[in-house]
N, C-alpha and C positions, 0 to 999 in steps of 0.2 A: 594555453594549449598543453595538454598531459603530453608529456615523452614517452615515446612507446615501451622503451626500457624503465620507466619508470614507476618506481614500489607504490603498488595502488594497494589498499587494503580495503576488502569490502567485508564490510561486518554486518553476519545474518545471512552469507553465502548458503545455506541449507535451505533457508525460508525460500516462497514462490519471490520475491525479490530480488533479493539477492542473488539467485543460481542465475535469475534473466538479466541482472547486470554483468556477471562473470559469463556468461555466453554473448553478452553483446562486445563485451571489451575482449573476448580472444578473437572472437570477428573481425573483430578492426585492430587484429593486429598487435594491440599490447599481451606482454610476455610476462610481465614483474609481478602476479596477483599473488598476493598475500590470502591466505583463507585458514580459519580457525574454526574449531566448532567447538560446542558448547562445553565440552568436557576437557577441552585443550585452552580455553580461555573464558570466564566468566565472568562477560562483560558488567554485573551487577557489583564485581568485588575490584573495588577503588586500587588495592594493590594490585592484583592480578593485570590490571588493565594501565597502570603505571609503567609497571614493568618489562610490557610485551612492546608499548612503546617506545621507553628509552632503549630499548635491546635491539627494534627491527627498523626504528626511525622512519614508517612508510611516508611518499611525497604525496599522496593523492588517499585521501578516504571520503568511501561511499554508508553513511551510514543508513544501512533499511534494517539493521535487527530491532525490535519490537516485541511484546508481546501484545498479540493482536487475537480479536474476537469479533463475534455476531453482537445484536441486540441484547439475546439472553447471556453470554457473558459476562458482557460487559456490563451489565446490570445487575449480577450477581455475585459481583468481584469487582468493586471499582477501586479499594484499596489497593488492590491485588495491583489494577492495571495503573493506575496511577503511580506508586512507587517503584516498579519493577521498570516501567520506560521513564521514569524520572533519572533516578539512576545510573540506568544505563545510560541514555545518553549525555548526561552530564558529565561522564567517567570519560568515555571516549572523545569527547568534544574538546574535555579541559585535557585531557592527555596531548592530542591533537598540537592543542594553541601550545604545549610546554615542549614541545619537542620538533617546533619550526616545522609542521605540515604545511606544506603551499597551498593547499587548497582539501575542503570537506565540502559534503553534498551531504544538508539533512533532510530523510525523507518521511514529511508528514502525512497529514491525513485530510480528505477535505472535511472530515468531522469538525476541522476549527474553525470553522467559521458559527454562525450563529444559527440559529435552530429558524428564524425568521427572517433570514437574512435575503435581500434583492437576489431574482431570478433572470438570467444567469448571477454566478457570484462572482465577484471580482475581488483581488488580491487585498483593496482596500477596505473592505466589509470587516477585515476581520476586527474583534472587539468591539463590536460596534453596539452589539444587543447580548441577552443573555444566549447559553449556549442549550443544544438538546441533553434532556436531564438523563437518558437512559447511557449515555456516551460520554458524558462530560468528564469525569476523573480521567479519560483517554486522551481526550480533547483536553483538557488542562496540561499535563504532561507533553505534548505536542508541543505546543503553544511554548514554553517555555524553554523547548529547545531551540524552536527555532529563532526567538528570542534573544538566547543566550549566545546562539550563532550574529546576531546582529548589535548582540551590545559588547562583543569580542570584537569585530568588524570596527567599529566605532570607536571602540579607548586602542585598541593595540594591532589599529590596519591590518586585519589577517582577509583572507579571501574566501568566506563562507558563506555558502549561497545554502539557500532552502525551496524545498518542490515541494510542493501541496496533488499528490494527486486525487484522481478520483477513485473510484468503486474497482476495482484492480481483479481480474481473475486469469485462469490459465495454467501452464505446466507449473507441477510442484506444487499445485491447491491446497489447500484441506477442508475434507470433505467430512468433516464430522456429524454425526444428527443434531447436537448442541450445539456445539462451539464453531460452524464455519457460518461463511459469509452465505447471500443469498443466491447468487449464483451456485455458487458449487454446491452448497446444499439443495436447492433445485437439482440439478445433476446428479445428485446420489439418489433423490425420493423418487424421481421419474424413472430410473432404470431401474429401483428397486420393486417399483409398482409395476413396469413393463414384466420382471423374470416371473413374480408372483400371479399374472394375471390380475390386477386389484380392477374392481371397475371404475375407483372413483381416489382421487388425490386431494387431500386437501391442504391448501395453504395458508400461511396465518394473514389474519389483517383483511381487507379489504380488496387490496392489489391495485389500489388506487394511486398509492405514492409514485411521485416520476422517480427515474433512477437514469444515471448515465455512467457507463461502461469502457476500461480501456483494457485491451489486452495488454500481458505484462510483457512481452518484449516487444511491445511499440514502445510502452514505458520505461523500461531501461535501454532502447534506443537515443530516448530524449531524454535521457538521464546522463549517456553519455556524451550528449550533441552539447547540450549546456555546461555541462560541465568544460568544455574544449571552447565555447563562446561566451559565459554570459557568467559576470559580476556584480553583485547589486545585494542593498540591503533586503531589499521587499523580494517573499518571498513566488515564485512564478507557478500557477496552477498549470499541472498536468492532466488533460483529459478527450475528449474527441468534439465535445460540445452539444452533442446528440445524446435528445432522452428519449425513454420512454414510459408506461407502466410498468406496475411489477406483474401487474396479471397479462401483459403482451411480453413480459419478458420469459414469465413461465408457458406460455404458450409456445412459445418461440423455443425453450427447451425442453419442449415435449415431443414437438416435432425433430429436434434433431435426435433426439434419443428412440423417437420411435415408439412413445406410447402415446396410444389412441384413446384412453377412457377420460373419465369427465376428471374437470379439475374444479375443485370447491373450496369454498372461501370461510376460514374460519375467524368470525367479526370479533369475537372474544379478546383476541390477542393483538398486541401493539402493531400500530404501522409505522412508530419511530418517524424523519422528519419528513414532512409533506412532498417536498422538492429538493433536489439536490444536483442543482445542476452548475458545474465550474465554467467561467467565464474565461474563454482558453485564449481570447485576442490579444492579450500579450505573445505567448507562448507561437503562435502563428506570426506576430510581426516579429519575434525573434526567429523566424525562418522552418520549424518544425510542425509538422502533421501527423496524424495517428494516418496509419497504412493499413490497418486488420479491420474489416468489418464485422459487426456484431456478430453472424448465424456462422460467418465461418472461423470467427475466433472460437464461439462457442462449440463447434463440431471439431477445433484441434484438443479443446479440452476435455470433450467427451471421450477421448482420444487418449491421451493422458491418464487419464479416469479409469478404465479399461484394461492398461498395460499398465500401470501402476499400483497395483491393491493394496498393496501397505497402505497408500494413502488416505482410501478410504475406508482403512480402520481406525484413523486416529479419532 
């Protein structure tokens, strides 16, 4: 159990992660958060992140910093992303273990598991088959944190637990035309065809793929829930359990957005992995549930979207 006075650092507090676990932990109460941003600590430079640990000694880290992407991204940068969360979280993890942290929370991606992996996916799939190719330098880098989180655990009993969530959207998005996820970039092309009048949207792929959705402070809810409950090597998926298409999901954000023209499918472009659905029955017999339903997670983020437009220029 985290002490309420006690020095929790969450690294990547800017990103949509991060701010929803620094809003879920002053909710409940704790006082001691530690937050750094990019210019005040560069969690990529092995000194810098030595440093900030032997100087501030936090008892409790969340790590969600990341650099994270879409399909095209990630696909056109896998060095990129592969070394940059390599990296990073090996800096802060190995700083972490040298400086008696009592506890770290790594937060991956359900990207690790495998590209053809049993629907739902459970914790123990992972490694099991090869991974999807357009994600995989992301997905490799994962993998080995949380990895490195369990073979810490193992030689030098530390208490490092890892969450796998799923498909993550919500306050603090980004809404890029390129570089964001499929939700939010839904949410920027729908409003952007509602102001113009367009008659007709179109989206890539097929719209065939299932997808399954958590809002992010149901996720940094049970980020905080496990962290205050739950020890263990293997690492606990995070998600609701509930899929669906991605053409019910773009419909489904058209309606909240309020445009009415046609939506069209363009077959040219990847549909990335078939299914993706996390197998949350652990996660449920350890006592927690997602509370946000999809239309009206998605109408807080349209929301966000709106009153925040910086966002949607990055």
């Amino acid at each position: 159990m985290m002490e309420k006075d006690g020095k929790i650092f969450v690294a990547g507090h800017k990103g949509m992660v991060g701010s929803a676990i620094v809003r879920a932990l002053k909710k409940k109460g704790y006082t001691n958060i530690i937050t750094k941003t990019h210019a005040e600590l560069d969690l990529t430079r092995q000194k810098q992140v030595e440093k900030f640990f032997s100087e501030e000694k936090p008892d409790y880290v969340f790590l969600a910093a990341a650099k994270v992407g879409g399909i095209i991204a990630n696909n056109e940068h896998p060095a990129d992303f592969m070394y940059d969360n390599m990296i990073l979280e090996m800096n802060v993890i190995h700083s972490a273990w040298k400086n008696d942290c009592k506890k770290l929370m790594f937060l991956g991606s359900s990207c690790i598991y495998p590209k053809m992996a049993p629907q739902p996916m459970p914790e123990s799939c992972l490694l099991t088959s090869p991974l999807e190719s357009t994600n995989e330098a992301y997905a490799l880098a994962k993998i080995s944190g949380l990895k490195y989180c369990e073979y810490l655990n193992r030689q030098y009993g530390t208490d490092y637990i890892s969450v796998m969530p799923t498909n993550l959207y919500g306050p603090n998005d980004n809404y890029h035309p390129k570089h964001s996820h499929v939700l939010p970039a839904l949410i920027r092309r729908f409003h952007e065809a509602k102001q113009s009048g367009a008659a007709e949207v179109y989206c890539w792929g097929t719209g065939s793929p299932l997808r399954e959705f958590l809002y992010v402070d149901d996720l940094a809810d049970a980020c905080v829930y496990l962290m205050n409950t739950y020890s263990g090597n293997e690492t606990v998926n995070l998600g609701t359990g509930k899929e669906l298409t991605i053409k019910e999901l773009a419909e489904l954000v058209a309606k909240v957005v309020g445009y009415t023209g046609k939506i069209k499918w363009d077959t040219t472009k990847p549909d990335g992995t078939p299914r993706k659905l996390l197998d949350v029955s652990k996660l449920e017999s350890l006592g927690w549930r997602y509370k946000t339903e999809l239309e009206e997670g998605i109408r807080l983020s349209y929301e966000d979207f709106l009153t925040n437009p910086i966002r949607a220029e990055r």
